[in-house]
Backbone bond lengths (Angstrom), bond angles and torsions (degrees), N, CA, C in turn:
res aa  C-N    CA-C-N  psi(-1)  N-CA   C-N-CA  omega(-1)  CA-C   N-CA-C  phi
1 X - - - 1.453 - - 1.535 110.57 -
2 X 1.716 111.42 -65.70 1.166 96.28 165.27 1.786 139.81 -45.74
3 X 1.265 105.74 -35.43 1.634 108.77 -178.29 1.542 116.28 -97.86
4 X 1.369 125.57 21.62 1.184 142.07 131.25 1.680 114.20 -69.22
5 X 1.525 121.42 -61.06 1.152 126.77 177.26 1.600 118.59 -38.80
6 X 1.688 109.21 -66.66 1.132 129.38 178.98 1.733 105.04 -54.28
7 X 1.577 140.26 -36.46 1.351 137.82 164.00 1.246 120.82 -49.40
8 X 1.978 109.14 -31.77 1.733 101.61 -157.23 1.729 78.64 -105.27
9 X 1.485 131.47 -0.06 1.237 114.08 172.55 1.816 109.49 -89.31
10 X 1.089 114.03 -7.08 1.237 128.06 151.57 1.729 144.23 -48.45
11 X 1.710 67.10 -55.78 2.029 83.81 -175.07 1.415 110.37 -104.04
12 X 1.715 115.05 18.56 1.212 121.03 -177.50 1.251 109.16 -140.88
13 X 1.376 110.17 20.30 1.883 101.63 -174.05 1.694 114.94 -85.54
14 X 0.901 101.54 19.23 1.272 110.89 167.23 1.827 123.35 -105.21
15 X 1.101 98.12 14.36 1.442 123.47 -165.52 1.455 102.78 -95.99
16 X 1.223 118.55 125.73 1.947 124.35 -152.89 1.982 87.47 -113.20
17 X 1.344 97.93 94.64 1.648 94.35 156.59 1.269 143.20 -103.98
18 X 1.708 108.84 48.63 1.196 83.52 176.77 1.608 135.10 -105.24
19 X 1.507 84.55 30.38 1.699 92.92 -176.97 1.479 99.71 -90.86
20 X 1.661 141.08 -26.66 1.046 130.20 142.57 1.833 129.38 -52.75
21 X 0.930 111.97 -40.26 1.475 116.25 -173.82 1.765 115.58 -85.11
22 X 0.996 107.44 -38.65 1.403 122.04 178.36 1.785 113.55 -47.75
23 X 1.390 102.89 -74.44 1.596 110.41 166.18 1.730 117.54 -39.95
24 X 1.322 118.68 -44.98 1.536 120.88 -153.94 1.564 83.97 -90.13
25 X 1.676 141.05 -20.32 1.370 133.26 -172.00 1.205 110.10 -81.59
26 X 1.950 101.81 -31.38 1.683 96.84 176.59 1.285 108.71 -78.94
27 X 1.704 126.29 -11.56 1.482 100.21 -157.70 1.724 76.53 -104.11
28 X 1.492 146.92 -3.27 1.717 114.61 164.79 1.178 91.64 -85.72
29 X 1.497 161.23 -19.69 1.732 147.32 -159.89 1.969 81.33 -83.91
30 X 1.214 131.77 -41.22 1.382 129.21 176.51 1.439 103.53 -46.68
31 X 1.624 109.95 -83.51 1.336 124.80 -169.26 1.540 104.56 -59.91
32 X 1.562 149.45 11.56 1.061 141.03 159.90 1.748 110.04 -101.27
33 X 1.333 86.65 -19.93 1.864 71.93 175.56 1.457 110.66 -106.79
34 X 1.363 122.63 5.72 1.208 146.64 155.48 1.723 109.68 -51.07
35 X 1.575 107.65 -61.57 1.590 111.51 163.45 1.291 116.92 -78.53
36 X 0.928 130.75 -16.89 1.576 114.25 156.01 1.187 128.17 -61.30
37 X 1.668 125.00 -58.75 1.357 138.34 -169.36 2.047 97.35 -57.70
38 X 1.549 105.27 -26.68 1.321 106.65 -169.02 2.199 110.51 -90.93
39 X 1.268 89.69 -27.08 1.739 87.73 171.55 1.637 99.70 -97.87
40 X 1.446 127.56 -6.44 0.999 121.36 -160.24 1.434 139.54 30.47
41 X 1.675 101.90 69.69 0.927 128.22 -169.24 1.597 102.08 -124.10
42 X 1.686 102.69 -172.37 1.451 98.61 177.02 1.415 114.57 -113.95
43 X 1.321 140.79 123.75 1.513 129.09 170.40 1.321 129.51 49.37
44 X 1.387 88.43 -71.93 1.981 119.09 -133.01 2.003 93.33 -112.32
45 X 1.011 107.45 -5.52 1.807 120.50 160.59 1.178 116.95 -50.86
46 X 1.471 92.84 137.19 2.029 96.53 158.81 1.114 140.16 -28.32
47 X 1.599 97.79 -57.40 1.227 115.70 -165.62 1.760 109.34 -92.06
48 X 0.868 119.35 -25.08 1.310 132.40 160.80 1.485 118.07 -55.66
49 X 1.218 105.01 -60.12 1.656 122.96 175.53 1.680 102.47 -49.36
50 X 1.186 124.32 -64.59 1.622 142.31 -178.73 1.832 110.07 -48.28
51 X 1.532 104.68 -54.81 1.427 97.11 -167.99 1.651 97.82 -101.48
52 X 1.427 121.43 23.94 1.587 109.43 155.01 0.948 125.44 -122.77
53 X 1.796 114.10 19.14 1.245 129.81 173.84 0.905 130.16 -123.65
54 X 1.818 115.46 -49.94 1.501 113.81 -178.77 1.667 111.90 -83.12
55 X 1.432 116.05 11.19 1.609 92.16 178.48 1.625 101.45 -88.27
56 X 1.619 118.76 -16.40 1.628 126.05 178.47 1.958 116.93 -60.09
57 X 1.910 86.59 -39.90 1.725 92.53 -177.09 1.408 99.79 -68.96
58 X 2.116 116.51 -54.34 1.760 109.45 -175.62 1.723 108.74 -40.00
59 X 1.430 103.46 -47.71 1.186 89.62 -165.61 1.889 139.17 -62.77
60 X 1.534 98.15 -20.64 1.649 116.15 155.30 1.260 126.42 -87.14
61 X 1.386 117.05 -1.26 1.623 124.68 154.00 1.130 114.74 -81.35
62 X 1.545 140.69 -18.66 1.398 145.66 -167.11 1.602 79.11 -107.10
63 X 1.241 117.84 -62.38 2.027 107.64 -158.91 2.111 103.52 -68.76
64 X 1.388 105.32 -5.39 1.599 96.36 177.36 1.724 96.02 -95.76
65 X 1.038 114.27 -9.40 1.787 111.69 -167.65 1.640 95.61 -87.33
66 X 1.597 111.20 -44.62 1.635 108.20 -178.79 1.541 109.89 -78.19
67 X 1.011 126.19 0.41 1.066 141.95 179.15 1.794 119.02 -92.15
68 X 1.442 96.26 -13.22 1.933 99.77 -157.71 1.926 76.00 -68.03
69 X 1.161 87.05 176.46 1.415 121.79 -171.27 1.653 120.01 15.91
70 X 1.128 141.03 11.50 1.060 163.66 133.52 1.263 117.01 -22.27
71 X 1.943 115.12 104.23 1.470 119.11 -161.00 1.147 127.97 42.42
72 X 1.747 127.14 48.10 1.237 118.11 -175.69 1.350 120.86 72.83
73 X 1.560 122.22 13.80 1.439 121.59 -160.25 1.736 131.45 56.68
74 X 1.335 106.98 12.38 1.068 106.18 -173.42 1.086 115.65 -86.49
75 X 1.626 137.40 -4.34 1.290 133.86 165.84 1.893 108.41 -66.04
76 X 1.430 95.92 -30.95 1.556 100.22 -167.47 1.670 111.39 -69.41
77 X 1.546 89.53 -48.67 1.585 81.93 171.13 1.611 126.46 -83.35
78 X 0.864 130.77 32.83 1.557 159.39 179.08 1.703 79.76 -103.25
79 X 1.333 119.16 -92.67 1.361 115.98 -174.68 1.261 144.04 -40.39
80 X 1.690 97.70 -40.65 1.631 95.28 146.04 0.879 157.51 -22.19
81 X 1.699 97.72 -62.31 1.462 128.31 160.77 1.246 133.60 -36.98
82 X 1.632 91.42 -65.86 1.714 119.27 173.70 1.464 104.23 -51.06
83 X 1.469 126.89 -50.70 1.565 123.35 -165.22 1.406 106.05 -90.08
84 X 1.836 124.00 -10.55 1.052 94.89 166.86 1.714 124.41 -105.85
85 X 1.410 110.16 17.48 1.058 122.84 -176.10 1.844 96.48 -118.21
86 X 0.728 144.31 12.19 1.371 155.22 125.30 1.363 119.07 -43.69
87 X 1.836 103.89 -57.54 1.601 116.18 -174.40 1.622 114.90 -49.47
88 X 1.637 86.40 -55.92 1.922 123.91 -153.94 2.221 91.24 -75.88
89 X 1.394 108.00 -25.86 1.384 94.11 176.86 1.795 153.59 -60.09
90 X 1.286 92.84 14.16 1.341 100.89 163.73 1.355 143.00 -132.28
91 X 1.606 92.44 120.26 1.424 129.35 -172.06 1.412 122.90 -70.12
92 X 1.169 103.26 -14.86 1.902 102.88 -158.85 1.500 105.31 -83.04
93 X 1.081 149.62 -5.17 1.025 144.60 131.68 1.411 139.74 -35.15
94 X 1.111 90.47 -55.22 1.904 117.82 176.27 1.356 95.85 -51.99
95 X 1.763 102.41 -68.42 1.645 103.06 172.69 1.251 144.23 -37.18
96 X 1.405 119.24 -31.66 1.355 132.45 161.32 1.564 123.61 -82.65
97 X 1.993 114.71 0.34 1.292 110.46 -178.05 1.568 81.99 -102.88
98 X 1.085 145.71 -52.77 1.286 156.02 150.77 1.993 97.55 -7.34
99 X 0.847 128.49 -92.06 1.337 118.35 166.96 1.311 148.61 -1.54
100 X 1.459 103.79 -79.91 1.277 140.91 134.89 1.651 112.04 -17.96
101 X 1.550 128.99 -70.96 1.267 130.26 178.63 1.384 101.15 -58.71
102 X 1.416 132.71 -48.38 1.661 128.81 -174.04 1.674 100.63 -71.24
103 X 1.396 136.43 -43.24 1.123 101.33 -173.09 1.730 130.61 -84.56
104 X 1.643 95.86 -1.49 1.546 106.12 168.66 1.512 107.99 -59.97
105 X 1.674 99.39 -43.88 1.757 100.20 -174.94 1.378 127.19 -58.35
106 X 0.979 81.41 -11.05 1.996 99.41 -161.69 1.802 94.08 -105.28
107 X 1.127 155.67 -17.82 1.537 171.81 1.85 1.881 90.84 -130.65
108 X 1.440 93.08 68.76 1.534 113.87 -178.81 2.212 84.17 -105.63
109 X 1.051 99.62 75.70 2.212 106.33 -176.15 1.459 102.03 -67.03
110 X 1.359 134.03 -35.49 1.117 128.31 176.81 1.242 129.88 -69.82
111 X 1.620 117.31 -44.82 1.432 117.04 144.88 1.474 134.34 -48.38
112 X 1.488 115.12 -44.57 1.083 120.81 -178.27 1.782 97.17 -57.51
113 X 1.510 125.16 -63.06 1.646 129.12 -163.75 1.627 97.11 -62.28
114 X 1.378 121.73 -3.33 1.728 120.74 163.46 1.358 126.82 -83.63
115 X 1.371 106.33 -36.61 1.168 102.66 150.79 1.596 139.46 -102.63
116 X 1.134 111.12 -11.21 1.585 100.42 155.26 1.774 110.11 -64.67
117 X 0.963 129.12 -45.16 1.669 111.57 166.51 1.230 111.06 -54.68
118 X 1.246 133.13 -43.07 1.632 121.94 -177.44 2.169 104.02 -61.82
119 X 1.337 99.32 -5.39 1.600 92.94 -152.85 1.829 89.56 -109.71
120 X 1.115 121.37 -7.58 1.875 136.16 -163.51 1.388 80.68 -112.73
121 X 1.103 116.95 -81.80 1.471 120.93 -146.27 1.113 116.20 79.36
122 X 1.878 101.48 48.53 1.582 99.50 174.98 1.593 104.37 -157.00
123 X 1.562 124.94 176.89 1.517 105.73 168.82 1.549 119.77 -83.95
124 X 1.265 104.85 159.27 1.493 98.17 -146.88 1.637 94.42 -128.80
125 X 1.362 126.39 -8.43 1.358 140.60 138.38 1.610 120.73 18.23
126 X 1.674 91.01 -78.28 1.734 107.58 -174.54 1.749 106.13 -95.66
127 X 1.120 105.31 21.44 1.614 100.74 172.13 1.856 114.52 -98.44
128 X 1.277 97.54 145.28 1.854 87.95 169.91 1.173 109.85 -116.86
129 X 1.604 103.11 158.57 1.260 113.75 -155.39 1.443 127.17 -54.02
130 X 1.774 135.46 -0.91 1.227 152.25 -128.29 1.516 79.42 -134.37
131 X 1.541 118.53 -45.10 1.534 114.07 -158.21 1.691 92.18 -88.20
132 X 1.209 119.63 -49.69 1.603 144.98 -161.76 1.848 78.85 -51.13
133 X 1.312 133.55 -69.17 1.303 146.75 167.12 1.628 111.38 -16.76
134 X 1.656 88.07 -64.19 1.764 89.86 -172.46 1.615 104.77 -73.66
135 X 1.460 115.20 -25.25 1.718 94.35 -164.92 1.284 101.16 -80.03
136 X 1.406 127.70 -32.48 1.697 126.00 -176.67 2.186 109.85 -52.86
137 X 1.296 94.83 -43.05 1.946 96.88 172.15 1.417 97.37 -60.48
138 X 1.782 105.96 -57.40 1.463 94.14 -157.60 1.744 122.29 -48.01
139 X 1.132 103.84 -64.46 1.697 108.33 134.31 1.318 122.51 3.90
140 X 1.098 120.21 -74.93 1.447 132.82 157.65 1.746 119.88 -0.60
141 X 1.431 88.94 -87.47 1.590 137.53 177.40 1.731 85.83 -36.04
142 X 1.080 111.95 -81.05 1.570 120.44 -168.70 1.818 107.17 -51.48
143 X 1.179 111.63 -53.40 1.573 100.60 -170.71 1.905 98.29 -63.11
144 X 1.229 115.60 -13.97 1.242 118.74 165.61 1.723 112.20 -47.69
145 X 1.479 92.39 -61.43 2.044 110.23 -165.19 1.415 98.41 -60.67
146 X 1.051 106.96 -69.56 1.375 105.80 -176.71 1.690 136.53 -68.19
147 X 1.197 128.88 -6.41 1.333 156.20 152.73 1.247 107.26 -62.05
148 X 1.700 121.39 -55.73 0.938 118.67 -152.38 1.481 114.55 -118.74
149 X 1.642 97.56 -58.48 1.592 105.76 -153.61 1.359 98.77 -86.98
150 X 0.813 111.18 -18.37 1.920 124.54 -172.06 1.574 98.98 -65.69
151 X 1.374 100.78 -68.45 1.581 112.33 173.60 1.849 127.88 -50.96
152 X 1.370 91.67 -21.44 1.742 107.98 -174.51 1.774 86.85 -74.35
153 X 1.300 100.06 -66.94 1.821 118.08 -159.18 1.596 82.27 -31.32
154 X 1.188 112.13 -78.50 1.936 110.31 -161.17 1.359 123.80 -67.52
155 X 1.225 108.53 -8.54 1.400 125.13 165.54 1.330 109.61 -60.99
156 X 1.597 123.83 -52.87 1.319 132.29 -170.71 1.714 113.28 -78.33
157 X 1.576 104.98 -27.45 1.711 111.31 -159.47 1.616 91.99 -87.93
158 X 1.518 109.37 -31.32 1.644 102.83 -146.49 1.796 99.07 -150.11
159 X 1.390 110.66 30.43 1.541 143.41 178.96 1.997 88.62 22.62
160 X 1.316 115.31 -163.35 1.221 125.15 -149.07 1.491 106.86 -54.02
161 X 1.570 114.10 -27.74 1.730 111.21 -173.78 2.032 83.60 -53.24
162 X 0.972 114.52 -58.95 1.443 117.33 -144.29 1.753 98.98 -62.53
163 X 1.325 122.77 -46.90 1.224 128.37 174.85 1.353 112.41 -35.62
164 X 1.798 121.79 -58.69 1.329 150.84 163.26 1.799 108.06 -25.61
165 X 1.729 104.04 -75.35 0.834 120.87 174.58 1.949 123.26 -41.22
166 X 1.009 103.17 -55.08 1.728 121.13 169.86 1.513 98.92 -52.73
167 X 1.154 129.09 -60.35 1.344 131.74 -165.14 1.403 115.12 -82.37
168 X 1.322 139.85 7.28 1.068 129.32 -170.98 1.569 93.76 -134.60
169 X 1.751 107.26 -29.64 1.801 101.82 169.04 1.776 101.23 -71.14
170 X 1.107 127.90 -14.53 1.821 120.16 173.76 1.613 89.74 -78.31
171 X 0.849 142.35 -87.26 1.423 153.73 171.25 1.463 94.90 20.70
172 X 1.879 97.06 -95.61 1.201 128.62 -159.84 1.986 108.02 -51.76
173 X 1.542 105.50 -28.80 1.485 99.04 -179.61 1.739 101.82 -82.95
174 X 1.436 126.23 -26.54 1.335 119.23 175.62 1.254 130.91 -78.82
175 X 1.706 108.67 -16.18 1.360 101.34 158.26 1.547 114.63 -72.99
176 X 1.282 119.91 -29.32 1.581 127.17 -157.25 1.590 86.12 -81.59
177 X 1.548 138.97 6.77 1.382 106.85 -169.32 1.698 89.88 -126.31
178 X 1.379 116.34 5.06 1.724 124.93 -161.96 2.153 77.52 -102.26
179 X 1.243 115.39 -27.83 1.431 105.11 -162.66 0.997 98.15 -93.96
180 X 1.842 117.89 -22.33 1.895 98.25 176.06 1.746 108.78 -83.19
181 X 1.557 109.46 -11.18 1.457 89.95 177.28 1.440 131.27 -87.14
182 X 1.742 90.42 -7.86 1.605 93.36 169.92 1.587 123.78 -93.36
183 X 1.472 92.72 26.05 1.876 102.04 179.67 1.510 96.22 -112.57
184 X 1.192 107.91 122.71 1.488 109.06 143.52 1.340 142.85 -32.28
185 X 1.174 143.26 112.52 1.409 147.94 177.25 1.377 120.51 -125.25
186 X 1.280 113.44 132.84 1.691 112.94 155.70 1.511 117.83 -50.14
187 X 1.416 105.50 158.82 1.793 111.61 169.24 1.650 97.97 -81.00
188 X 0.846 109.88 -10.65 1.585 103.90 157.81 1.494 166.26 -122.87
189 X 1.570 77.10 22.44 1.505 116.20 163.99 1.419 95.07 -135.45
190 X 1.432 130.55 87.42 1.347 119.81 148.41 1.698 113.60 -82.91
191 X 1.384 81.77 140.57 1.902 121.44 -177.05 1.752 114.37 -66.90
192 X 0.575 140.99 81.41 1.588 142.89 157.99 1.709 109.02 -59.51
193 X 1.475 92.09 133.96 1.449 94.94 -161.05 1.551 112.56 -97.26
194 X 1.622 116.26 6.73 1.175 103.16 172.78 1.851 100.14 -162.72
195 X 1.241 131.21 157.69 1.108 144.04 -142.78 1.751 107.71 -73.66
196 X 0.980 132.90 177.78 1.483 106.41 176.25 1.531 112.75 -81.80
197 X 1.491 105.92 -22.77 1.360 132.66 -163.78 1.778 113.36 -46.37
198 X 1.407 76.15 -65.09 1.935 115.90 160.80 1.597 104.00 -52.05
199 X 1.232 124.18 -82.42 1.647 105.84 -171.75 1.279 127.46 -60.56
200 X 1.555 115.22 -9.70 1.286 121.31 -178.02 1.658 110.97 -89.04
201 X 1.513 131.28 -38.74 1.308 115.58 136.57 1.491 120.99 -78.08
202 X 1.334 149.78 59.20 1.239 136.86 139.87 1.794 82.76 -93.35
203 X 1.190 120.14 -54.65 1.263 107.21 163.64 1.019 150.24 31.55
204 X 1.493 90.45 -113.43 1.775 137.53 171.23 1.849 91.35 -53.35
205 X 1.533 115.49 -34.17 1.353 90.12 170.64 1.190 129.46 -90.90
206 X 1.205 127.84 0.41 1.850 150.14 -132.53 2.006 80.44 -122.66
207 X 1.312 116.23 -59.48 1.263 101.37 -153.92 1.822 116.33 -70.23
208 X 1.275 142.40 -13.02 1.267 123.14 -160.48 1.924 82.38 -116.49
209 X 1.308 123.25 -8.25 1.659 95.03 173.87 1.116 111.65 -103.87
210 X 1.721 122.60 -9.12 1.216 119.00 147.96 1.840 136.71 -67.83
211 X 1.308 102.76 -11.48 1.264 118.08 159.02 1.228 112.33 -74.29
212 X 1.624 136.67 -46.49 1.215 141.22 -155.82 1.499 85.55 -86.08
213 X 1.169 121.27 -74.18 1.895 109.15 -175.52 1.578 120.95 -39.07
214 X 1.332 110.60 -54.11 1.424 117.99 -175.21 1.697 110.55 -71.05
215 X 1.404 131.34 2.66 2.115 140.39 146.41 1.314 89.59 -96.46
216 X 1.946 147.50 -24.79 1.525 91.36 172.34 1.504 102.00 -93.12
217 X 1.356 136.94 -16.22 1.471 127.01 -162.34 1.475 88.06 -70.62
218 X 1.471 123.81 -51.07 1.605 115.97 -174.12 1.903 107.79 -44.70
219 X 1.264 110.40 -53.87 1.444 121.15 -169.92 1.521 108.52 -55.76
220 X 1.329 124.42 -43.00 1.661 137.33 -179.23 1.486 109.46 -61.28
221 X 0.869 128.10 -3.10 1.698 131.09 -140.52 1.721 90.69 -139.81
222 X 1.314 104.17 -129.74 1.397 108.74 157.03 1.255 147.71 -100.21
223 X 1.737 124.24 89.69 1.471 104.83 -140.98 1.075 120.66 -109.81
224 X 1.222 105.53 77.17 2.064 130.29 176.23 1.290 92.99 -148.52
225 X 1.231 134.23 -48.49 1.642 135.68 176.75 1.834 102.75 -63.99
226 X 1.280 120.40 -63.63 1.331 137.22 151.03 1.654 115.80 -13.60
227 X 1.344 116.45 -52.53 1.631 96.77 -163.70 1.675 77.97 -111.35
228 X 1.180 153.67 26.87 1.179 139.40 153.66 1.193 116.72 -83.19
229 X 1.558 113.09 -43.99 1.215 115.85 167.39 1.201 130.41 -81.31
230 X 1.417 129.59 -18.44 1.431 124.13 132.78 1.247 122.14 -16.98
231 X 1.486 105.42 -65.12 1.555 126.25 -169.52 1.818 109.67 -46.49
232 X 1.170 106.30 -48.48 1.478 129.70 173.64 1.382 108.32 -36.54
233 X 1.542 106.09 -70.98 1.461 140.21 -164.48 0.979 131.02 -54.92
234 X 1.647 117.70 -58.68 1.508 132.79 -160.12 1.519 103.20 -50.10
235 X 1.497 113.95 -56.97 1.562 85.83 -173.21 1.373 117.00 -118.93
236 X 1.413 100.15 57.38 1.571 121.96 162.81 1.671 110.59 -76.48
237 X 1.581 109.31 81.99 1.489 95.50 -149.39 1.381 97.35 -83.04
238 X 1.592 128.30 -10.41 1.677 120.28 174.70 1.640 122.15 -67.59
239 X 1.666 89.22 -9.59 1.747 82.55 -178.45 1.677 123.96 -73.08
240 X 0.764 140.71 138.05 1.348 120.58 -177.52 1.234 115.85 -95.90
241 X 1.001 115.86 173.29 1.885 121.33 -149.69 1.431 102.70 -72.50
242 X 1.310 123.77 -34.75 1.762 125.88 -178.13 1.763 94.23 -74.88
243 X 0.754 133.71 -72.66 1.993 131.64 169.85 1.463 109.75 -42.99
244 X 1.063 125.32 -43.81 1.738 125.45 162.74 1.790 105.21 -45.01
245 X 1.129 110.93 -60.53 1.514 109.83 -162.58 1.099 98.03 -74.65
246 X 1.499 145.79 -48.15 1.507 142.48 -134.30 1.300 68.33 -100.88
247 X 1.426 157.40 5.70 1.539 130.12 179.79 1.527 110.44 -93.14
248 X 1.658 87.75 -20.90 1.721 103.81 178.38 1.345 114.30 -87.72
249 X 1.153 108.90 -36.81 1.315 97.15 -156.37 1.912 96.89 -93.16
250 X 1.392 119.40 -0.63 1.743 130.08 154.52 1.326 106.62 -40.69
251 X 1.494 119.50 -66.83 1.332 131.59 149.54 1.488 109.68 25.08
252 X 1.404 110.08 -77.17 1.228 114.12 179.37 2.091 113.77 -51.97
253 X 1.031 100.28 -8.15 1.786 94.08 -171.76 1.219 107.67 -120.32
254 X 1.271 120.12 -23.73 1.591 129.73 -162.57 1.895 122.69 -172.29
255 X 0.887 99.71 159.62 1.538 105.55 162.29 1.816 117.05 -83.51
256 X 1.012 132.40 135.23 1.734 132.65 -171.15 1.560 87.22 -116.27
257 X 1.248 138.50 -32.60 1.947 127.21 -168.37 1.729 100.63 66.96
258 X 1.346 101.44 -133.52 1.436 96.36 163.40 1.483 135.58 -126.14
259 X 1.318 112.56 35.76 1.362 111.19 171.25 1.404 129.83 -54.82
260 X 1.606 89.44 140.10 1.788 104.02 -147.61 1.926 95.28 -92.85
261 X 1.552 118.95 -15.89 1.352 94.08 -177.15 1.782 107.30 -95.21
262 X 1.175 121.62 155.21 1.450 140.21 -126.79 1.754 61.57 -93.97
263 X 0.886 121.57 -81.57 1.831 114.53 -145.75 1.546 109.67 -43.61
264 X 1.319 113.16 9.25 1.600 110.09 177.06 1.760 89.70 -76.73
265 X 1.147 112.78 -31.77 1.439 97.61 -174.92 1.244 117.08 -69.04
266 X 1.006 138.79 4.29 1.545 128.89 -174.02 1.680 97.91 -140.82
267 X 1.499 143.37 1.42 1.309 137.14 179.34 1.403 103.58 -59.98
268 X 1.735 135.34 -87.35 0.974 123.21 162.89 1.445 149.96 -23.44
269 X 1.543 120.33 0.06 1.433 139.70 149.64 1.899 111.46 -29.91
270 X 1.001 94.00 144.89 1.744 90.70 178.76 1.735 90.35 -89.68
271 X 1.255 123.58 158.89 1.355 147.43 162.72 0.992 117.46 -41.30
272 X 1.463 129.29 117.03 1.697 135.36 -179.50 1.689 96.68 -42.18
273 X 1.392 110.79 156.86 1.868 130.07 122.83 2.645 72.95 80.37
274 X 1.902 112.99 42.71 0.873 87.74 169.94 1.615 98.68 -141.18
275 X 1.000 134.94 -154.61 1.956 127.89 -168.03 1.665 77.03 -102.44
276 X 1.433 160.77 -26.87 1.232 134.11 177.66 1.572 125.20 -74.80
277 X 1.249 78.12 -36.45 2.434 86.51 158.25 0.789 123.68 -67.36
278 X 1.358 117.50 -27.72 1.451 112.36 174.36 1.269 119.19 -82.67
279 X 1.233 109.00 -33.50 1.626 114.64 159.95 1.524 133.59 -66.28
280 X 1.471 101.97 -28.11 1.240 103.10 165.99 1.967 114.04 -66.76
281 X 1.251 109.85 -28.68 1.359 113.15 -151.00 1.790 91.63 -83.32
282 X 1.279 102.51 -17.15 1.819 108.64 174.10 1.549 110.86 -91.56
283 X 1.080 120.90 -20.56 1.507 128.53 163.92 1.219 128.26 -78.52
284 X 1.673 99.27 -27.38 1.938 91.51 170.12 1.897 92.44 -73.87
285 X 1.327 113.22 -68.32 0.913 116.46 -146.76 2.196 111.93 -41.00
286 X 1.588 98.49 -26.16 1.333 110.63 166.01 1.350 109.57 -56.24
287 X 1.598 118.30 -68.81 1.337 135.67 -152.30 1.966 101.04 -55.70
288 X 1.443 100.58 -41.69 1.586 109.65 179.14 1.653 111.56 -75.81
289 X 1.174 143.83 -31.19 1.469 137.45 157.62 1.399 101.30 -70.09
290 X 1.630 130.22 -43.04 1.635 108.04 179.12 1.641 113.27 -61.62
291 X 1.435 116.28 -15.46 1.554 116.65 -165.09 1.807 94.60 -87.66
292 X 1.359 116.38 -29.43 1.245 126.09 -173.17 2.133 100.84 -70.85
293 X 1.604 105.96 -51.33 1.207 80.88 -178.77 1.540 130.13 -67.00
294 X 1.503 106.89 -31.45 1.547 102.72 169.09 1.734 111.91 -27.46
295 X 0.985 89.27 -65.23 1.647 96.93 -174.96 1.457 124.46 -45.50
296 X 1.717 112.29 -30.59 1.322 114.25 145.00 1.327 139.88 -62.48
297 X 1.171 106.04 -37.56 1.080 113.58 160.24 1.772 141.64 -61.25
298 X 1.383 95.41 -36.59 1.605 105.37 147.37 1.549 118.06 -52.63
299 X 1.243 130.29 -59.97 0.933 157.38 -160.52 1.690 87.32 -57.81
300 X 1.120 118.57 -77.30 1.635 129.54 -164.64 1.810 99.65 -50.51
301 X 1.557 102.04 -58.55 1.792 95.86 172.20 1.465 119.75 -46.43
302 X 1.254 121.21 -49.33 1.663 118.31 168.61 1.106 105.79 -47.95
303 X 1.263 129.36 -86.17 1.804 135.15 167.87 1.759 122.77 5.90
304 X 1.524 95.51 -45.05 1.586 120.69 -178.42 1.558 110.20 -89.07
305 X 1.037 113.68 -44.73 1.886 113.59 174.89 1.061 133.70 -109.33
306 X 1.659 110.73 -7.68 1.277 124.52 157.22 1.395 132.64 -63.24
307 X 1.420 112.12 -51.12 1.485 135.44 -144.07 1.575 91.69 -125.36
């Protein structure tokens, strides 16, 4: 079941969902502030987080159980499908890095610095154009993890509940962080947009498929430079998962050792608006479907000696 799933997420990733995903995000960002306004709480809460999520996963663990063996299983893997192409459906990111690269080409700079802020989600002012370059890929890399590999990892450990689960705890922390930025705060009460409870399992889910992506992106690239710096890494637990990966997937240009400030990850970048960015920007996008098939390929060996 699973390595059917993982094939048609293969031969279809070019498949734009957000006319499925779009509707069902507004109606849980609805039904989450629905339980807030009602415990009167904020967002980014425990208890908020808990009862606008896990009654969606119970509820596809009870409908895959009435479901087991039912027509040959073919309702289930129908569902599979549906929940894991639900997970994997969002594009709009991509779309705005996609942008961004055409209006540099075109040396339309004002558009382009519009959408790299739409793509940061930050001010982009004191950045130069070499760094502004590297953070929009780095960026990249991540709408990768979480789009994809994040959703694969629990897909495979803990089949579609887990896929579900991954995708609706990204959800539920991104609405809770769109509601702390539209609140006002002092510089001296800054607002944290979600409980510790909450970031400490988004976590617990963030850390072992960001490990597993960031040994194959190292391995795809150069992989003696690659698993050294792995070696370095893994339980560098202050790094955070976007500086974790771009440390690996550098790999491909250089050795980093262990330097602790984050822009080591992106110095060695080739120069915006030149034929090596552009090549690089066709090499991640390679290096991240070659890291994806490994994973099929695991997948198919279990399939064979497992089952």
């Amino acid at each position: 079941m699973k390595f059917f799933a993982m094939l048609a997420v293969l031969l279809l990733r070019n498949f734009y969902g957000q006319k499925l995903t779009l509707p069902l995000d507004k109606a849980f960002s609805s039904w989450q502030a629905y339980i807030a306004k009602r415990l009167k709480q904020g967002m980014g809460s425990s208890a908020v987080f808990l009862l606008s999520s896990m009654p969606w996963v119970l509820l596809l663990w009870l409908l895959l159980w009435w479901l087991d063996g039912v027509y040959w299983y073919l309702p289930v893997l129908g569902l599979h499908l549906l929940v894991v192409f639900y997970a994997l459906g969002r594009r709009c990111d991509l779309v705005w890095v996609g942008r961004y690269m055409t209006a540099w080409r075109q040396a339309d700079y004002e558009a382009a610095g519009y959408y790299a802020a739409e793509i940061l989600d930050e001010p982009i002012n004191a950045i130069s154009d070499r760094e502004l370059h590297a953070r929009v890929v780095s960026r990249l890399v991540v709408f990768a993890f979480d789009r994809l590999f994040l959703v694969l990892f629990w897909y495979l450990l803990l089949g579609p509940v887990g896929a579900l689960l991954a995708r609706l705890a990204e959800q539920a922390i991104t609405n809770a962080r769109h509601e702390a930025n539209q609140l006002v705060v002092s510089e001296d009460q800054p607002l944290t947009c979600c409980d510790e409870q909450v970031i400490r399992f988004q976590q617990v889910l963030h850390w072992p498929a960001a490990r597993l992506m960031g040994l194959t992106l190292g391995l795809t690239g150069k992989p003696w430079l690659g698993l050294r710096q792995f070696a370095v890494d893994i339980f560098r637990w202050k790094l955070s998962t976007e500086v974790f990966l771009n440390r690996q997937l550098m790999t491909g240009y250089g050795w980093l050792g262990r330097a602790d400030d984050a822009t080591a990850s992106y110095c060695q970048r080739p120069v915006m608006m030149t034929e090596a960015a552009d090549l690089e920007m066709a090499n991640l996008r390679e290096r991240v479907w070659r890291s994806l098939a490994v994973w099929v390929a695991v997948t198919a060996l279990g399939v064979i000696f497992w089952f």
